[in-house]
N, C-alpha and C positions, 0 to 999 in steps of 0.2 A: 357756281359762284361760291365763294368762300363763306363760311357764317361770321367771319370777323367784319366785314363791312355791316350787316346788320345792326351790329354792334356798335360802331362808328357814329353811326347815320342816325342811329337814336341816342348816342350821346350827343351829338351835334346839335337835332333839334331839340330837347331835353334842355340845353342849356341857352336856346333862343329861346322857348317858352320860359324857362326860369325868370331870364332876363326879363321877356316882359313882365310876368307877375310885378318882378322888381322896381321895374321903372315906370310903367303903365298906371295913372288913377283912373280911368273909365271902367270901370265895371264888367260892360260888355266886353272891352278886350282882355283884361285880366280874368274874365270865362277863358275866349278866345286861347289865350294863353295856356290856362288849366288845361284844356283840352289837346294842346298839343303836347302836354306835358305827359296826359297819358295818353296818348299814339305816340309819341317815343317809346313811352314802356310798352307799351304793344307791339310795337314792331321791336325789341326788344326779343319779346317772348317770342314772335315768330323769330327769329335765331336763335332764339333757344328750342324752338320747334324743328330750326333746322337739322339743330344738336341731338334730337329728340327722334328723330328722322333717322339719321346716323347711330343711331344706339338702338334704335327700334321700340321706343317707351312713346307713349302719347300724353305724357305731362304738358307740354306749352299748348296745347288747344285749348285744356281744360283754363289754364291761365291766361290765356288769350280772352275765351270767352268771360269767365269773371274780370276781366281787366274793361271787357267792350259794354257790360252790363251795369259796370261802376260809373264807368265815362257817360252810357244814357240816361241814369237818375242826376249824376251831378248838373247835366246840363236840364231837365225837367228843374229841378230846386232854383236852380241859377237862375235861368229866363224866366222861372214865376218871380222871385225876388226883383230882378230889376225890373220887368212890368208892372208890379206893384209900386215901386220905389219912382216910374215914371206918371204914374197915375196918380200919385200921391203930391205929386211935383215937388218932393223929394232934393236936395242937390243933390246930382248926380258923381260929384267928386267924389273919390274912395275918401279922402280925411276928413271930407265934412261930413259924412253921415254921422249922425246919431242919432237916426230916430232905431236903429236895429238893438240898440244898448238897453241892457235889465235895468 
C-alpha cells in the first residue's frame, strides 16, 4: 500500500475534525473533535512511519508515541473540565461560559 493514501486519509479526517471544532458549541464534541484532529496527525505519522520503514530510520514511532501521549493528557484536562463545568450546572454552550475567564 502506498504511504500517499496515509497521507490522504489524515488530511480528510483532519479537516472533518477542524470543521467540527468550528462549527460544534458542545464541549464534549469539540473534545471529540480535538481528538480526531490528533489521530489524523497520528496516522499521519504512521506514514511517515511508513516512509521511515522505507529509509530504515525509526523517527515516526517516536512521534507517534509523543503524538498518542499528548491526545491521553488532553482528554484527562478535558473530561475533568466538562465534569466540573456539569457539576457546577454551568451552561454548557461553548459562548456562554464564563465562568473559566481570569
Amino acid at each position: 500500500m502506498n504511504a500517499v493514501w496515509f497521507l490522504v486519509l489524515s488530511a480528510f479526517l483532519f479537516c472533518i475534525g477542524a470543521a467540527g471544532v468550528l462549527i460544534r458549541r458542545n464541549p464534549l464534541v469539540i473534545l471529540l473533535s480535538l481528538e480526531l484532529m490528533l489521530n489524523a496527525g497520528n496516522l499521519a505519522l504512521v506514514g511517515v512511519l511508513a516512509f521511515s520503514r522505507m529509509t530504515g530510520t525509526g523517527d515516526g514511532q517516536i512521534f507517534a508515541l509523543i503524538v498518542m501521549v499528548v491526545a491521553a493528557c488532553e482528554v484527562v484536562v478535558g473530561l475533568g473540565l466538562i465534569v466540573a463545568m456539569y457539576r457546577r450546572r454551568v451552561p454548557i454552550d461553548v459562548d456562554e461560559v464564563t465562568e473559566l475567564r481570569g
